[in-house]
C-alpha positions in Angstrom: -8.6 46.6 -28.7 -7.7 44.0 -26.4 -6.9 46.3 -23.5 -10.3 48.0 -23.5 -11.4 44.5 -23.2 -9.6 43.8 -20.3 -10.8 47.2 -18.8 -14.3 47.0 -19.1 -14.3 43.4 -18.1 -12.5 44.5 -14.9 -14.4 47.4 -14.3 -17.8 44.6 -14.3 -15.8 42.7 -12.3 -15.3 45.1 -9.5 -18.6 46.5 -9.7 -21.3 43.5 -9.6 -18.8 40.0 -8.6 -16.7 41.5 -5.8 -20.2 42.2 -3.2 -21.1 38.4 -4.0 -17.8 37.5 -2.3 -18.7 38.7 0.5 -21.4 36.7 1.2 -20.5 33.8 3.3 -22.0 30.1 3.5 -25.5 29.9 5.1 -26.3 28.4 8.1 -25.4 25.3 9.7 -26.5 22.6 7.0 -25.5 21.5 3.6 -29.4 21.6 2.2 -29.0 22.6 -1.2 -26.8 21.3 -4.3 -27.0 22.9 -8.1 -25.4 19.7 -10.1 -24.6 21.3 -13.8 -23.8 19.0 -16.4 -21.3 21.0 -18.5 -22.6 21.8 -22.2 -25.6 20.7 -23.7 -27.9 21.1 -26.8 -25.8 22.7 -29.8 -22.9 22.9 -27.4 -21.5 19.2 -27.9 -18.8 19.8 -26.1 -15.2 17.5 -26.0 -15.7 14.5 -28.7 -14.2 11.0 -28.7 -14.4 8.5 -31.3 -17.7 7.3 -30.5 -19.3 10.0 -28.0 -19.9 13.9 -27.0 -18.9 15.4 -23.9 -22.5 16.5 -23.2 -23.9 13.2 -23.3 -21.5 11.5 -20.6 -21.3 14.9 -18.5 -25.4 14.3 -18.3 -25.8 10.7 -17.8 -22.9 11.1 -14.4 -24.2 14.3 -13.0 -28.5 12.3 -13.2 -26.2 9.0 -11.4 -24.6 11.5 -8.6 -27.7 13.3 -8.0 -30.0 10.3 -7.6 -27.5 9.1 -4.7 -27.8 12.2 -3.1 -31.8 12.4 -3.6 -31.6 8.5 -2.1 -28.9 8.5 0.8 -29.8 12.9 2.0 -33.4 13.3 1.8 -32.3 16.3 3.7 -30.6 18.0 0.4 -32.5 19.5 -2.1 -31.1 18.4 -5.8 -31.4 20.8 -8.5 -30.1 20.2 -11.9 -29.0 22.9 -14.5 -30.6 21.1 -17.0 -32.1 17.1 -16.9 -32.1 16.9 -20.8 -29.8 17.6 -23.9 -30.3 21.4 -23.8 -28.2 24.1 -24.5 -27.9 26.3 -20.7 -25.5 29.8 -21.1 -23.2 29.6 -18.5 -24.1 32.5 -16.7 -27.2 31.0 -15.9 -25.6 27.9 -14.6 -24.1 30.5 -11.8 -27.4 31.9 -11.8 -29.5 28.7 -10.9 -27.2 28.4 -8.1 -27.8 31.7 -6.7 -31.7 31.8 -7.4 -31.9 28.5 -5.4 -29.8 29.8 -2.8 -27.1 26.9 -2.8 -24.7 25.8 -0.1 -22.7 23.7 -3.0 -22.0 24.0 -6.7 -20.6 21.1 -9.2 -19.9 21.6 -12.5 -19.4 18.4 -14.1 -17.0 17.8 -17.6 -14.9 15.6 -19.6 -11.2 16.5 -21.3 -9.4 16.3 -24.4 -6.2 17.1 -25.7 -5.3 18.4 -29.4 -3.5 15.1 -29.5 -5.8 11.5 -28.6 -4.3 9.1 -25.8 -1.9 11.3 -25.1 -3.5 12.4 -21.0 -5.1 10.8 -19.0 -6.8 10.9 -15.4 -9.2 13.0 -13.6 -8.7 16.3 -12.2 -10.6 19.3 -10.6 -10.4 23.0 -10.8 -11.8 25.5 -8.3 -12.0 29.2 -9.7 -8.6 31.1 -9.3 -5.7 32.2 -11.6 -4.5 29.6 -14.0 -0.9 29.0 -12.9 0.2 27.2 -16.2 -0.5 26.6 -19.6 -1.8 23.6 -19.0 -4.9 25.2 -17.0 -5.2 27.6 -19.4 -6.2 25.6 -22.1 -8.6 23.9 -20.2 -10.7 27.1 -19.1 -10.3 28.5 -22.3 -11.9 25.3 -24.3 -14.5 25.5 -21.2 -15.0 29.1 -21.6 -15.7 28.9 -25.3 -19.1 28.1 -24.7 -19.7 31.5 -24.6 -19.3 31.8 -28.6 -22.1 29.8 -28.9 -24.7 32.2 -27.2 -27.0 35.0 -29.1 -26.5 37.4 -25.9 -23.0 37.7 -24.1 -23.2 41.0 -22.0 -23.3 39.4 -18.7 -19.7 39.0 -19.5 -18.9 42.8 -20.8 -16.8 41.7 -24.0 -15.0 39.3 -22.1 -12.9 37.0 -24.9 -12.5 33.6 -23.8 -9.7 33.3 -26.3 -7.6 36.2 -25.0 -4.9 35.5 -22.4 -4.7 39.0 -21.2 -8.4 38.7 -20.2 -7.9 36.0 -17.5 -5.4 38.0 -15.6 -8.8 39.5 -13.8 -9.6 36.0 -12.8 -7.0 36.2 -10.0 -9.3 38.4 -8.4 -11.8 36.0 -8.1 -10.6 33.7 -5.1 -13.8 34.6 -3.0 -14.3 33.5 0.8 -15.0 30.6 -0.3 -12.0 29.3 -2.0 -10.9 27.5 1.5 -14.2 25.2 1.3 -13.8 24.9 -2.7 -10.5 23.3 -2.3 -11.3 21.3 0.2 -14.3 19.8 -1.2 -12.3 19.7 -4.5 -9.6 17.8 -2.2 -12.3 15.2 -1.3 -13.4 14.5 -4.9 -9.7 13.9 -6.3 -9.2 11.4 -3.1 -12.1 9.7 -3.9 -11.8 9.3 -7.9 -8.3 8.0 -7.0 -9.3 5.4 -4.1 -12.4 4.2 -5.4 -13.2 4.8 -9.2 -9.5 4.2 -10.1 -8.6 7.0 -12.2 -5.1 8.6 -12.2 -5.1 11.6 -10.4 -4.5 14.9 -12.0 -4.6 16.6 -8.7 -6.6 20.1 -7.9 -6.2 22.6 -9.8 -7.2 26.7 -9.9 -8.5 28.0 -13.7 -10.9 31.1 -14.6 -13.3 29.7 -15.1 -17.1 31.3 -16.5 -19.4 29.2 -15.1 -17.9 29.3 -11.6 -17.6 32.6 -11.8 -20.6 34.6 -10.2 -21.3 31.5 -7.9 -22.1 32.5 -4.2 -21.2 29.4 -2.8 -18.4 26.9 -2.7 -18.3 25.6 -6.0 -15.5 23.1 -8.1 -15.2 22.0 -11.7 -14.7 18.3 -12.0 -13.2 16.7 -15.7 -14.2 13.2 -14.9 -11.1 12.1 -17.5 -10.1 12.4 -21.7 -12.8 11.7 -24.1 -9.9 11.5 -27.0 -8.2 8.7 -24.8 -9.3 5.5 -26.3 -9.3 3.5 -22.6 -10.6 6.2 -20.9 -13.9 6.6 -23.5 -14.4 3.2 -23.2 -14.7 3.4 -19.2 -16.9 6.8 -19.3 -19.0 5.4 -21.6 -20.1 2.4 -19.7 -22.4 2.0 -16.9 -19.4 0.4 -14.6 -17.5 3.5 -15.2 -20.6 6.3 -14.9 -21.7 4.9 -11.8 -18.0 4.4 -10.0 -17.7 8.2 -11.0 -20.9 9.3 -9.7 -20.8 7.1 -6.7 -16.9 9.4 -6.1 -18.6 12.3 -6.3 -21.3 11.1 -4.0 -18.8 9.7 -1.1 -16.9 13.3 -1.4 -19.7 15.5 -1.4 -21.4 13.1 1.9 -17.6 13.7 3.4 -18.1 17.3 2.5 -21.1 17.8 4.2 -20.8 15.8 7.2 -17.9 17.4 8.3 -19.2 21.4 7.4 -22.2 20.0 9.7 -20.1 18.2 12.5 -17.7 22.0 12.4 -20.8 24.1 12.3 -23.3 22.6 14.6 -24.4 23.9 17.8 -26.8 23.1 20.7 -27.0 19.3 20.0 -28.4 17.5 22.7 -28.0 13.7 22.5 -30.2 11.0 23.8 -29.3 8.4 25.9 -31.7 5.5 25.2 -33.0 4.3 28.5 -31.4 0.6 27.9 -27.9 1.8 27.8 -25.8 1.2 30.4 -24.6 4.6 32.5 -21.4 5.9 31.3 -18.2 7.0 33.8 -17.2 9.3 30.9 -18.1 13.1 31.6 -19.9 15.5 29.3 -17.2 15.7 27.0 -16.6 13.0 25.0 -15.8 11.1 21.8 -17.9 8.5 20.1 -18.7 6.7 16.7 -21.4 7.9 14.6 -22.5 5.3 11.9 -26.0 5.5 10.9 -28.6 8.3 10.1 -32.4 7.7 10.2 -35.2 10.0 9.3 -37.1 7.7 12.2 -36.2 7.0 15.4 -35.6 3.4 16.4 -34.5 1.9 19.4 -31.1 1.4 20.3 -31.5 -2.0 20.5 -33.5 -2.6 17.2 -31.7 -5.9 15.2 -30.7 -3.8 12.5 -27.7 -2.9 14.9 -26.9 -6.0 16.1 -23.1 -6.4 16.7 -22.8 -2.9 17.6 -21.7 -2.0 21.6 -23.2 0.7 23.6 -25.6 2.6 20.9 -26.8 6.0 21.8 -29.2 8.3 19.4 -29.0 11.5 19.3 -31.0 14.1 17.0 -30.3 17.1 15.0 -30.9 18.8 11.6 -34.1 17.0 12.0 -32.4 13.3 12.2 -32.0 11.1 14.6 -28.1 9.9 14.6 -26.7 7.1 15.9 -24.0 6.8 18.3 -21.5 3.7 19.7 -19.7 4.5 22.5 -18.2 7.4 24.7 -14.4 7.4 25.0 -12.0 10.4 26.9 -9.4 9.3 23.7 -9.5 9.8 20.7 -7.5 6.8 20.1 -9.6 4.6 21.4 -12.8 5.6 19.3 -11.1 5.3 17.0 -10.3 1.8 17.6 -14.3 1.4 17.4 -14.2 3.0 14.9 -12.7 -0.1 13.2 -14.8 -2.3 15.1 -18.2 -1.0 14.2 -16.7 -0.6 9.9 -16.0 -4.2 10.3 -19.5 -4.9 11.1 -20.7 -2.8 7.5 -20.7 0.5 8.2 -17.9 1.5 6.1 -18.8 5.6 6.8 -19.0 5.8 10.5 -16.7 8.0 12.1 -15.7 9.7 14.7 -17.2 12.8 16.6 -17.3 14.7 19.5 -19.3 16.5 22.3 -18.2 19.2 24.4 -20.2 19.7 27.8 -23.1 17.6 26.3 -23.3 19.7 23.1 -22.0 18.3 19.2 -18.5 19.6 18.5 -15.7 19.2 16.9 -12.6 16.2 17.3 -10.1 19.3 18.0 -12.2 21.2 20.5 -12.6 17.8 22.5 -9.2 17.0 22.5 -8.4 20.9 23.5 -11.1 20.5 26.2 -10.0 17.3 27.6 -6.7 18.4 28.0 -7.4 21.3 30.4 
């Protein structure tokens, strides 16, 4: 019984997932995100002592997207579901198709058969689970599926059979790459700045990332059935540190696709700043975004040597400094984070044009 399963599952597999591989990430921009609080409605989820999975997967995922919808007003945030309502997970993948997204986050919690025995966040891209370990997880994930009145968009599939998620190895699309490294981003940042052990990145089959035609990662923010670890998910300290990791990774994420991907930037000189000796290719320090230009010399960016604006992606961006090293912007780097702009960074232009640290580097060398 289980092998003709497994064959009809594959044989879906081949037929309707494999052509949605193909597809590769759209344009140049990050400018939509599907945020999907995992579970929902009679699907509670993981439960602690004194809360439900769904409940702390929701309140996270509203924090994380009201940063984005405040700090990118260039990203379009759409939510699987705002409320405590029951979603089947192939309609999860399917919101992020049908809004055509660049990015997709699938936000949970853990739990073990045994309380306070793990600990720490981790997240899972979709791939072949490697261990036990993984198994377990997409399989208590996966369960969901037991809960819905119609399960033919996944052909039979049990979420309870190992043999079935052998298929899943197939599933490492084009864009597993960006997947990982966004997941890589996430970890980092849960680590550094909300404090949580890290569990590393891990690959699981996972349902809901399944039919996803976009980069997409499964976070478990930490272990409802820890006692510590409830306590910190539960309050607001811990649900906003969480949400504000995700944020940082995902603005990391996207500035970088953007920096990799762009083309035809022009910058701006403003006419107050002094004439560099630096040719057309160059390094510099980008540290502020603003949907309106100002001037260069506006008190807002007082402190800051040699600012330059540039625009693109319908922004204007702003600039300190052009250097032939990358050493040395990135000693301004420093300089201009000291002054409170704790996410500049450093970029590059090629022969006037946005590119990328490596090509500079390449170029200057010739």
């Amino acid at each position: 019984m289980i092998e003709r399963k497994i064959f009809r599952f594959g044989a879906f597999f081949l037929v309707f997932v494999l052509p949605l591989c193909a597809l590769a990430q759209k344009g140049e921009k990050i400018q939509t995100i599907v945020i999907d609080p995992g579970h929902g409605g009679k699907d509670t989820g993981a439960l602690g002592k004194v809360s439900k999975e769904k409940t702390l997967n929701l309140a996270v995922a509203l924090k994380f997207g009201n940063y984005i919808k405040e700090n990118m007003p260039d990203v379009k945030v759409v939510y699987t579901r705002e409320k405590d309502k029951f979603v089947e997970l192939s309609e999860r993948a399917a919101i992020a198709n049908r809004n055509d997204a660049d990015v997709f986050i699938s936000i949970h919690c853990n739990s073990t058969g045994t309380p306070n025995s793990a600990y720490g966040a981790e997240t899972f891209v979709m791939g072949e689970s490697k261990n036990e370990k993984n198994l377990a997880v997409a399989k208590k994930e996966n369960a969901a599926i037991l809960l819905e009145d119609n399960t033919d968009a996944y052909d039979n599939f049990d979420p309870n059979s190992t043999e079935a998620y052998i298929l899943f190895s197939l599933s490492q699309s084009l864009y597993q790459s960006q997947s990982l490294d966004l997941a890589d981003k996430v970890q980092k940042q849960f680590t550094k700045k909300a404090g949580r052990h890290d569990r590393g990145v891990q690959q699981a089959g996972f349902l809901v990332l399944w039919k996803t035609s976009m980069p997409s990662i499964l976070v478990e923010l930490g272990f409802i059935n820890n006692a510590k670890e409830e306590q910190f998910l539960n309050s607001e300290k811990g649900q906003t540190q969480l949400a504000l990791a995700l944020y940082r990774a995902f603005e990391e994420y996207k500035r970088e696709f953007e920096a990799e991907n762009s083309t035809a930037v022009q910058p701006v000189t403003n006419e107050k700043t002094e004439k560099s000796d630096v040719g057309d290719t160059y390094f510099s320090v980008q540290f502020a975004s603003r949907d309106k230009k100002v001037s260069s010399t506006d008190k807002t960016f007082s402190g800051v040597k040699e600012v330059e604006v540039y625009e693109y992606g319908g922004a204007f961006r702003y600039i300190s400094g052009r250097f032939t090293s990358k050493d040395a912007a990135t000693k301004r780097q420093a300089e201009v984070r000291a002054l409170g702009y704790k996410d500049a960074f450093v970029i590059a232009f090629i022969n006037g044009e946005r590119g990328t640290v490596k090509q500079a580097e390449e170029a200057l060398k010739k």
